[in-house]
N, C-alpha and C positions, 0 to 999 in steps of 0.2 A: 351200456353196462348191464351185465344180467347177471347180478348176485343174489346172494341170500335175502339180503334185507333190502333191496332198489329192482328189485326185475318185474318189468312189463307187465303186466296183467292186462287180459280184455274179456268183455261180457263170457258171463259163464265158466269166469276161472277157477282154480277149487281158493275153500278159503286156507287162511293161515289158521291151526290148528296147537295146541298145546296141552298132550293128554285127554282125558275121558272130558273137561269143559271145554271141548271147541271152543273156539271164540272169531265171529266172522272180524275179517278186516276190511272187507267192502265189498262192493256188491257191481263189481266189474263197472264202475263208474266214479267220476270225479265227484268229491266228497264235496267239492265248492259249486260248479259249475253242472255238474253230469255227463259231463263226455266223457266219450270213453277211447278216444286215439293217445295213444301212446301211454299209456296208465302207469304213474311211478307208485310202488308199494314200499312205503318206509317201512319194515316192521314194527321197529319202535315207538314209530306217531301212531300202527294201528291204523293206517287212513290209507287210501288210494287218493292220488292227484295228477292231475294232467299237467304236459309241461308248463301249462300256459299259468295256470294256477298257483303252481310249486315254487317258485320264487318269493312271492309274496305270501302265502303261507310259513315259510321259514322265517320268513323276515318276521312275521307278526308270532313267532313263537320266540324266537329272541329278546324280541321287543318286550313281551311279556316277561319275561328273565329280568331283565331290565327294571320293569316297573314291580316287580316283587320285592327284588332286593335293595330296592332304591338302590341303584348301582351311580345313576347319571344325572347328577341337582341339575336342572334347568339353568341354564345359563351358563355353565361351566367349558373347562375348554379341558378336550378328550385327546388323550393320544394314542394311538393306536400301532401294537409293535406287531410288525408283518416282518417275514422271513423271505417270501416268493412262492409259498408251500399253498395251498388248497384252504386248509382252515382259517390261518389270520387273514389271506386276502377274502376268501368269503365274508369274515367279521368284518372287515374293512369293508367291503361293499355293502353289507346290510346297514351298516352306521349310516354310511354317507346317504345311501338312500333315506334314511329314518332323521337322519340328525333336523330338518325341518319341524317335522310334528314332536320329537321330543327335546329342543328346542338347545343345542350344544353346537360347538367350533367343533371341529374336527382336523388334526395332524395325522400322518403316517410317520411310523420310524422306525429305520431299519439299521439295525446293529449290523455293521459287518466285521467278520472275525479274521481276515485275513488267509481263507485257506485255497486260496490260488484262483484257477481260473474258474473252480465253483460258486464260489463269492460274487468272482464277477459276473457269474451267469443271474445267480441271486438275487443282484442289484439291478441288472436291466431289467429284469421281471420285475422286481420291487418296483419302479419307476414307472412303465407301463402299468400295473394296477393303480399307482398315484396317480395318473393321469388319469386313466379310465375313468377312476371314482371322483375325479376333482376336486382331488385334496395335495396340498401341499406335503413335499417329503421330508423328512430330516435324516442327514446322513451319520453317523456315530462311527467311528473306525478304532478298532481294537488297541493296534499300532501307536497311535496316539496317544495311548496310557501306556504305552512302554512295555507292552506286553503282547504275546504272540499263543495262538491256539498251540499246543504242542503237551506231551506230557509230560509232568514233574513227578518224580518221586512216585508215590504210590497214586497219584492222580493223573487219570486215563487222560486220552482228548476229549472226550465228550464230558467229561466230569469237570474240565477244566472251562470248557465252553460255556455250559451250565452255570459256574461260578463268574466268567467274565459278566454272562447276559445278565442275569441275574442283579448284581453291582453295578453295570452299566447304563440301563431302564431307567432307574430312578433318575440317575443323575441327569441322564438325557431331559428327563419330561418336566424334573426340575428347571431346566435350565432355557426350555421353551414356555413355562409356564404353567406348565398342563394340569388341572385339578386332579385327573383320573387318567391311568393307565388302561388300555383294556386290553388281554389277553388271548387269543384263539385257543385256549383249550376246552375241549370237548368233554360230552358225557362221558367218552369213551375215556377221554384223559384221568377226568374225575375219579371214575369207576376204581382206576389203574390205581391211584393215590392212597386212595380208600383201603384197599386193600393189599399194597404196600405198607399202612399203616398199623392196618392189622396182624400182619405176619410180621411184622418187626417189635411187635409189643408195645405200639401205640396208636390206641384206637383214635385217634382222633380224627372228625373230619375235615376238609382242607376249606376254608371259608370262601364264598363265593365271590364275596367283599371284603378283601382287608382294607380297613379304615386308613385316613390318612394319619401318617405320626412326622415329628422331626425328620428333615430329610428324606421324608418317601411318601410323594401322590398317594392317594388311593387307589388300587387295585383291583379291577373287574375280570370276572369271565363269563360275559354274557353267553356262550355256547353252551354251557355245564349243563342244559337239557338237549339237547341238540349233536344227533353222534356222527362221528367222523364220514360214514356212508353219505349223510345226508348234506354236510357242508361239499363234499366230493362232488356228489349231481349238482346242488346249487352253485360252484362252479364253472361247471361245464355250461347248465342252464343261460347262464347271464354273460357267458363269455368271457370269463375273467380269465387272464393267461397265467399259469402255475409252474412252479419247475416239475420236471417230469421225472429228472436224475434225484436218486438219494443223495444224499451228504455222503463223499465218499469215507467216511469215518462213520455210519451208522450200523448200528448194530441191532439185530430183530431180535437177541436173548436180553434185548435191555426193555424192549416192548413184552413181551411175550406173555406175561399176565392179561393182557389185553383178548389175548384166547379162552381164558377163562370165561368174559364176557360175552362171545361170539358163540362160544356154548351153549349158554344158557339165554341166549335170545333165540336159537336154533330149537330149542327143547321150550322152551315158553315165551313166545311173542310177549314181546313190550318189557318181558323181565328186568332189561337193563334197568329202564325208568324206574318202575318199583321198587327193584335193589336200590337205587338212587337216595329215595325218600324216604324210604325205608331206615336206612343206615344214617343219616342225617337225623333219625327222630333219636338211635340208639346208640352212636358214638359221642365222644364228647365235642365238644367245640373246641376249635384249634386254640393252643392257649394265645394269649398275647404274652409276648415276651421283651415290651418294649421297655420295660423297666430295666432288664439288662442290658440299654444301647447304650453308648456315647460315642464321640467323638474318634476318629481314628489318629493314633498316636507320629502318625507321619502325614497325612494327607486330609486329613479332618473330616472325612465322611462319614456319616453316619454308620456304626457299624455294633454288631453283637461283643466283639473279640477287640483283644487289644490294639492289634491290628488289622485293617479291613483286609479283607480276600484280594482283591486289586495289587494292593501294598508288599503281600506276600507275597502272591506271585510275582510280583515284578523280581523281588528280591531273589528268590527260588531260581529264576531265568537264568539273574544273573550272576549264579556263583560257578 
């Protein structure tokens, strides 16, 4: 890979630069070790690392996420929602390797939505990375709540995807026992949220840790420092097998804010990060809104509305 933000560097490379304050990112050698064969340049960590290195550097920035947020009580049992995509298998891999020194059970689980023979590709991937990392899988299938990916009304497929996973997670990790849900979303994901929230007239930012309430685990995203580039090589790094194919329902004007960010790491190394912590110090905190929960009026699950999203769709399907 030879991008903006992961390309090779060797002794006597120029450095990464941002304006009249240069700023060196390394010094054509591993920031751990000092080799200098095959040199990865995050831009956003600011560091050069050798393959050899890189692995467990990510891990231990993760890990650090982790112990900030108190995201993972010791002793607890973690579930982990993987798709077969790059990021949540990389989070899956980093757990399983760590889950010893920070001291948690570990699940994989994979929602599957029913949308054909991608699904199925989805799910052997999902399996093969449960294996790899030697964690047990759990299977969740759409279908089974009497419901199918497809669009309703003024809600697209991927809005309706969104709304299954979403509803589906909790119940799942409920149901295996899981204390803590954790997420693969990235800095990059964060960044996108952030200011999605901003242009829509609500500044808030999205909490790293939403607490456990009635019917819903707690909720981690230990990657929120850590950008999509970087879970991409730690992939490749550790060997972990990814789907290659998009979602043949994905849309890149649904991502596309994420350019904004790729900008401005391009025009100032490490910016992401700083926007990060930055906007965290000066947005509000997301509200809790669990005062408006209760029970759902058909199916009993915890929900905001009178009736849960599940419930309506199903009904939506079937008129």
């Amino acid at each position: 890979m030879n991008s903006r933000s992961d390309a090779p560097v060797g002794p006597g490379a120029p450095s990464a630069a941002a304006g009249p304050d240069a700023m060196a990112f390394h010094s054509g050698s591993c920031c751990k070790c000092g080799g200098t064969d095959g040199l990865i340049c995050i831009s956003e960590f600011g560091k050069a690392l050798c393959p050899r290195c890189y692995p467990e550097f990510v891990r231990r920035r993760m890990e650090a996420t982790v112990r900030r947020f108190r995201m993972i009580p010791k002793g607890c049992r973690v579930a982990v929602a993987i798709s077969g995509g790059g990021d949540s298998g990389a989070l899956l891999d980093m757990l399983a390797r760590t889950r010893g020194r920070l001291n948690y059970t570990l699940t994989a689980v994979h929602l599957n939505m029913g949308l054909g023979p991608y699904s199925d590709d989805c799910l052997e991937v999902c399996r093969e990375q449960a294996r790899k990392c030697t964690v047990s899988l759990e299977l969740e299938l759409a279908k089974d709540y009497g419901v199918t990916v497809s669009p309703v009304g003024q809600w697209r497929t991927c809005a309706v995807c969104g709304a299954v996973r979403r509803a589906l997670l909790p119940r799942v990790a409920q149901r295996i026992r899981a204390d803590v849900i954790c997420v693969g979303h990235t800095l990059d994901d964060q960044l996108m949220f952030m200011l999605k929230n901003v242009l829509s007239g609500h500044p808030e930012s999205p909490a790293p840790l939403l607490p456990a309430r009635p019917g819903y685990p707690a909720k981690a995203k230990p990657l929120i420092q850590i950008p999509e580039q970087a879970t991409k090589r730690y992939a490749e790094l550790v060997g972990l097998p990814v789907m290659r194919e998009p979602c043949p329902h994905f849309r890149d004007e649904a991502h596309r804010l994420k350019e904004v960010f790729d900008h401005l790491e391009r025009l100032a190394p490490m910016g992401k990060l700083q926007f990060f912590h930055t906007m965290r110090t000066v947005m509000r905190p997301e509200r809790d809104d669990t005062a408006t929960e209760g029970p759902c009026e058909v199916c009993g699950a915890q929900t905001r509305m009178r009736v849960c999203p599940i419930c309506r769709l199903k009904e939506a399907q079937q008129q």
